[in-house]
N, C-alpha and C positions, 0 to 999 in steps of 0.2 A: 504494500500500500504506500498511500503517498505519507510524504510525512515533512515540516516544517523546521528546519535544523539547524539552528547556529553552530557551525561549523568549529568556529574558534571567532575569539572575540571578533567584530568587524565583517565578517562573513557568515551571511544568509543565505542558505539554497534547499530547495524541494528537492529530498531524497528518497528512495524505496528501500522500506523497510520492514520487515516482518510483521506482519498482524499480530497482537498479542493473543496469547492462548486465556481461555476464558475460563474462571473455577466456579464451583458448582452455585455459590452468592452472586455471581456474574450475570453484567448479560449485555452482550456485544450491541453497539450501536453502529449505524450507519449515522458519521458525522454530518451536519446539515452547515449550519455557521458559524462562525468564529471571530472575535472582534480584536482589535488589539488594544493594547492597555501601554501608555507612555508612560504608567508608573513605576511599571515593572518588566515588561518587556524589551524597552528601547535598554534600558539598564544593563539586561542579560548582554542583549545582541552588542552594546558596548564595551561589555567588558568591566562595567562599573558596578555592577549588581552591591548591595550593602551585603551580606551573603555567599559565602565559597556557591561557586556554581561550576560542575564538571559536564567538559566539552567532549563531545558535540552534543547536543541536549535538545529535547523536541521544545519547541517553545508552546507558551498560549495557555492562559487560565478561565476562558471566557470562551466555552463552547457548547454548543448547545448538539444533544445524537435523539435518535432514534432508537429504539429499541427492534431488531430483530434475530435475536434470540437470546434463549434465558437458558441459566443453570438449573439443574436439577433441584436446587434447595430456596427458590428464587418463589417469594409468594406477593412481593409489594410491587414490580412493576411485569408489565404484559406487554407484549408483539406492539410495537405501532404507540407506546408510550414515548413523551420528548422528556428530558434528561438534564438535567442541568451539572455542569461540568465536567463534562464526559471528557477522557483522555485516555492515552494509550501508557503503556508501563515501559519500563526501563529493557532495554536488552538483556535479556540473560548471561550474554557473554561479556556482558559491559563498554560495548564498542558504541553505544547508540545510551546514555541518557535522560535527564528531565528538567525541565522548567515547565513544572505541570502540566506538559504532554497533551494540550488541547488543538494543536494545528495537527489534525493527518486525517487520515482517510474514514477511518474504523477507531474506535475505544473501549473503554469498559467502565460498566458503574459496576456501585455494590448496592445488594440488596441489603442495607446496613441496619433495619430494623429485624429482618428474619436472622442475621448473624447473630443480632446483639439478643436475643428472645432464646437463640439455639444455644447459649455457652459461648462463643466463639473467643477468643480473646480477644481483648478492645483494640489490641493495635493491630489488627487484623482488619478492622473494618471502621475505627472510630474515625480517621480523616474524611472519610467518603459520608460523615454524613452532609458534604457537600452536595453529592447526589440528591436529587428531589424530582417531583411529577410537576412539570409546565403544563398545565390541561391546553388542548389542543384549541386555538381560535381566539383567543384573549388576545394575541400581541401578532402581527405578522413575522416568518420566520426570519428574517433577515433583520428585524429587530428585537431579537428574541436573547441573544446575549447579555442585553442591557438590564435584563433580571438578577443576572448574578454582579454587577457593578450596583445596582439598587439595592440587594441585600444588604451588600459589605458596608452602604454608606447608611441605608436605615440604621443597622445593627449599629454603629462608631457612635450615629448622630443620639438615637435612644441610652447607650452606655453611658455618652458623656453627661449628660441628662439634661438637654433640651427641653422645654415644658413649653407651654401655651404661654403668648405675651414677655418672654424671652428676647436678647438683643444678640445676633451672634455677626459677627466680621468674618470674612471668609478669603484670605488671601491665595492666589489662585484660582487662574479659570479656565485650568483643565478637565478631561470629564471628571473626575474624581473629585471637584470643589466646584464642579455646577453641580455635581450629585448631590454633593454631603447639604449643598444652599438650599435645593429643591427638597430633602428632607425635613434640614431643619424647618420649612414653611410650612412639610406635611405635620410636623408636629406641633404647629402655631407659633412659631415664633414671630412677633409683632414685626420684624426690622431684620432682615437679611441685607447684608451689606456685603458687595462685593467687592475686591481688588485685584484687578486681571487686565489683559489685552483687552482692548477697546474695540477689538474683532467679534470678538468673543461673545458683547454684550446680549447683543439680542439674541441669542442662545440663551444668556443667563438669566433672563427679564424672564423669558417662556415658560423658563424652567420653577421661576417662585423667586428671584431676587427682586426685592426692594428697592434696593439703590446700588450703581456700579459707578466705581471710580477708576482711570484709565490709570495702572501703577506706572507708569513714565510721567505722570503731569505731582511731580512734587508738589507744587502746590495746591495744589487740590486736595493732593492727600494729608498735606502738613493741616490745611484748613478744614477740614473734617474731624483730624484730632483733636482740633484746641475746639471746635463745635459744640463735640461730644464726650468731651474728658471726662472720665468716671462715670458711662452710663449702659456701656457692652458688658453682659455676664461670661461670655463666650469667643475666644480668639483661635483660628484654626489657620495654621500654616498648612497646603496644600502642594507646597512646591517643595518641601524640605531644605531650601536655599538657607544658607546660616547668614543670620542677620537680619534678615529678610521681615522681622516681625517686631525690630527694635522702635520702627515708629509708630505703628499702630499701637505699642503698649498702653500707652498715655488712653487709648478710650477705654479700657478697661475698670470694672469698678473692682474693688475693693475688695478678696478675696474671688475674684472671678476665675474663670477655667482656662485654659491654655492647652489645646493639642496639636502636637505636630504630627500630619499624615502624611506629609512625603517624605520622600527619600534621598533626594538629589546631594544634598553633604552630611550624608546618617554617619559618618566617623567623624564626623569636624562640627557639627553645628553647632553654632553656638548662639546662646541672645542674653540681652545683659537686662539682666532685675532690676537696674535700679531706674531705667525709663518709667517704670510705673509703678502702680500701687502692689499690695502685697498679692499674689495668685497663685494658684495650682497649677501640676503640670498633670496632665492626661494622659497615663501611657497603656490604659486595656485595650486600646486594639480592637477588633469587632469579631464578632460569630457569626456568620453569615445563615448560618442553618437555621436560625433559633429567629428570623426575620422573613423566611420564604411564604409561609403563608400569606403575610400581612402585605408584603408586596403583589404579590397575586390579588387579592383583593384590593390594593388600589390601581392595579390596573384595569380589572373592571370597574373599578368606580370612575376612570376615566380622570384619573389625579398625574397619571405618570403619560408623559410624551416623549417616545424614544426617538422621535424629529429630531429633537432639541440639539441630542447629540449624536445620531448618526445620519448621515446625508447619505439615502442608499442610490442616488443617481449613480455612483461610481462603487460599484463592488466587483472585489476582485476574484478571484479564479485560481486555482493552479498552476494557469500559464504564467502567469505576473504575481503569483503572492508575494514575494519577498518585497513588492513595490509597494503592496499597503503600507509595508511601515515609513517608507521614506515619504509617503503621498502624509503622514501624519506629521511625520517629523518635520517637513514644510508646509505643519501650519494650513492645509489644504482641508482636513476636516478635523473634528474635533476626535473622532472615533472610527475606523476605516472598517470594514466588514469583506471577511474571505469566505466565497462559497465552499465548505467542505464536498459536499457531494459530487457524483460524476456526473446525476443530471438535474 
């Protein structure tokens, strides 16, 4: 099958690779789409990942399969079920890999509730309960990945504890901080305030932002802090850039939260305390699992727009996949989409 491969740092290419063998919790997917993620993707294929990553490694954590066929011990998903996070496994011989194995042709989930019900040992099947049922017609396929980007940013935004009439700043207006803005709004926050490319905006307006500041217009930004000095509960660095959050501290109140979700200098970052009042720092992370229903439900309620952030005029193929990521990486869309399938 085909399969998506960072070769070694800097080199990208679609390789054939073994179909994984399926165990009896299993149950092989025909791949449909797959999205890419600047926050961790572009990182691997650089070379920069925060993270040892062994090369050549299939990339891709944003895939959505099919179900056509199940194991023997297989009672929670059925033929013709769609999949969330479906990926293929490591070589056996270790010449091939992962960086969560979401780009190829063919995958595998786990049946991770009949495992955990049968004895199985947890590490046998507890990562997979990534795996979950996308009911079929809620979202069309080709924006169907944006499920598992909405999970991880409900699950962060709920953690951090976001409430109803809430003030949160959102620096960052990659998909992963028009995500996390568009949550916070799902959970009420009065004032979603962003900080990003002024490209960007109207993606982040659609999505549930409040207000957007272009982060190259210092002054705008300086004049929005002395506005609102001490009156944001909620400060989220999305770019992980070190520094990058020492001027917004000033709007922060007083005991307020501070997370940082990217990555970009996870060894070096740094931000200095004494810009502002006293705060917390935020480091749990999210569960994505413990979030899947409740996003499914607001996409039938018609609260999530996966428009916002993928533009499927341009989807790419197997012929050209390795060129999503650079159609990203030039700012071209906010979130690129590779058709897995052959048809």
């Amino acid at each position: 099958m085909k399969a998506l491969i960072v070769e070694r740092p800097g080199k990208l290419a679609v390789r054939e690779i073994p179909e994984p063998p399926m165990g009896e919790y299993e149950v092989r997917c025909r791949m449909l789409y797959g999205a890419t993620c600047t926050g961790t993707d572009l990182h691997v294929i650089d070379g920069t990942f925060a993270e040892h990553v062994d090369y050549p490694s299939v990339i891709g954590h944003e895939s959505i399969g099919e179900v056509i066929e199940a194991g023997a011990k297989v009672r929670n998903f059925k033929l013709g079920d769609l999949i969330t996070r479906v990926g293929t496994r490591a070589q056996a011989d270790g010449s091939v890999k992962l960086s969560w194995g979401g780009m190829c042709e063919y995958g595998l989930a786990v049946d991770h509730r009949a495992a955990r019900l049968d004895g199985v040992d947890p590490a046998k099947w507890r990562y997979f309960c990534i795996n979950e049922v996308l009911p079929r017609g809620i979202i069309p396929l080709e924006y169907a990945p944006m499920v598992i980007t909405w999970r991880e940013t409900l699950s962060y935004i709920k953690r951090i504890g976001v409430k109803p009439g809430d003030k949160v700043v959102v620096s960052g207006s990659g998909a992963n901080g028009i995500s996390l803005a568009a949550m916070a709004a799902v959970c009420g926050a009065a004032d979603v305030t962003m900080v990003g490319s002024l490209s960007r905006k109207d993606n982040a307006m659609r999505a549930g932002v409040t207000r957007f500041l272009d982060y190259k217009d210092a002054d705008a930004v300086s004049a929005f802090a002395a506005e609102h000095k001490g009156t944001f509960r909620f400060l989220l660095d999305v770019t992980g850039k070190s520094g990058s959050l020492n001027r917004l501290l000033p709007v922060i109140r007083d005991g307020a939260t501070v997370g940082v979700y990217g990555m970009d200098d996870f060894h070096t970052y740094a931000l200095n305390p004494l810009l502002g009042p006293s705060f917390r720092i935020y480091n749990g992370g999210y569960y994505e699992p413990e979030t899947h229903e409740e996003v499914v439900d607001l996409i039938r309620a018609g609260r999530l727009d996966a428009s916002a952030w993928i533009d499927t005029s341009t989807v790419f193929t197997w012929d050209n996949a390795p060129l999503a990521y650079e159609h990203v990486r030039a700012k071209k869309a906010i979130k690129a989409v590779i058709k897995l399938s052959g048809d």
